[in-house]
N, C-alpha and C positions, 0 to 999 in steps of 0.2 A: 395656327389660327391667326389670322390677321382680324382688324377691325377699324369696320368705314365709316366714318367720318357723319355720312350723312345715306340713312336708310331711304330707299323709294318710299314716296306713298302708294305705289300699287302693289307693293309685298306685302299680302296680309296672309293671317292664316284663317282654317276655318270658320272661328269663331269673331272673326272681323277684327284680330289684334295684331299691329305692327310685329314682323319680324324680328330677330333678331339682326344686328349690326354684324355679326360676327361672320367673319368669312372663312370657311373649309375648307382653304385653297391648295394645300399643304399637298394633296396625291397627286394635283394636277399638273404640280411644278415638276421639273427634273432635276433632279439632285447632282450637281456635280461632285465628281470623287476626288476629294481634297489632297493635292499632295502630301509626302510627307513633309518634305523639307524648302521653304517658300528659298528667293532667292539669297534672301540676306544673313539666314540658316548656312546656307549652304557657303558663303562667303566667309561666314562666321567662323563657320568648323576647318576651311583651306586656314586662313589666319591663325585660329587656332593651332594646328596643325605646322605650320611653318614655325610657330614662337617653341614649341616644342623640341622642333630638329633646332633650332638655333640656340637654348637652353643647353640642349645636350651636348653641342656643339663647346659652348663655352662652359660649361661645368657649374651651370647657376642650379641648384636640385631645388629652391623652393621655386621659383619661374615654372619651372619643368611640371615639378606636383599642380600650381595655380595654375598653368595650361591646362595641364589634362583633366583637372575638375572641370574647366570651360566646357573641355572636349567630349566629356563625359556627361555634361547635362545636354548639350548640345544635339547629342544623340541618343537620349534617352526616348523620344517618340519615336526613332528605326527598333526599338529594342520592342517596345509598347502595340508597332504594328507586324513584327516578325515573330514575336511570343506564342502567337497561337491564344489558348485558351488560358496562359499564365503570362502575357504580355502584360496588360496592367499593372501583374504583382512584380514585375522585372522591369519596367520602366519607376515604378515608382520605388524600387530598390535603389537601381543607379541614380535616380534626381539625387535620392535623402543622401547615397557613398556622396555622391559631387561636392552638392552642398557641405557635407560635414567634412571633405578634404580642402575645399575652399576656404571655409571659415577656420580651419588647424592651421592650413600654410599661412592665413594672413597671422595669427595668432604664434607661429615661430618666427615670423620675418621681425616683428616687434618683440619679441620676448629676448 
C-alpha cells in the first residue's frame, strides 16, 4: 500500500466524502524474484573460501574455524531457500552454528 501525497478533488465517494489517499498498487506491480546471492555475497563467499584453502595451507586452525563461520553465515540463505518446508529452521540453525563459532574462535585467539 502506497500513499499519495495529495488526493484529487474529484474522488469522492457516495456519500460526497473525499477518498482515501491510500493507494492498492501492490497486484498491479510485478514482483521481481530476488536472487539469492547479490554480487558482493557471492564475492564474499569466493574470498571466504580462498582464506580457508590458505589457512589450511598454512596450518592456522583458528583462521580456518573464523573463515568458515564467515563461510557458514554467508550461505545460510542457499540453505533457508533449498529447505523446503524446514529451510527457515535450517537457515536460522546455521546463522546461530556461525555466529557461535565465530564468536569461540575470536574468544580462543585471545584466551
Amino acid at each position: 500500500m502506497r500513499y499519495r501525497w495529495f488526493a484529487n478533488d474529484d474522488e469522492k465517494d457516495d456519500l460526497g466524502q473525499p477518498v482515501s489517499r491510500a493507494y492498492w498498487g501492490d497486484e498491479a506491480e510485478e514482483k521481481k524474484e530476488r536472487r539469492i546471492f547479490s554480487w558482493g555475497e557471492r564475492t564474499s563467499a569466493v574470498l571466504a573460501a580462498a582464506v580457508i584453502c590458505y589457512s589450511l595451507w598454512s596450518g592456522d586452525v583458528q583462521m580456518t574455524l573464523f573463515a568458515l563461520a564467515v563461510l557458514i553465515y554467508l550461505l545460510h540463505p542457499l540453505a533457508r531457500k533449498l529447505g523446503g518446508s524446514r529451510g527457515d529452521f535450517i537457515g536460522n540453525l546455521l546463522k546461530g552454528f556461525s555466529l557461535a563459532l565465530g564468536w569461540g574462535t575470536i574468544l580462543w585467539v585471545f584466551l
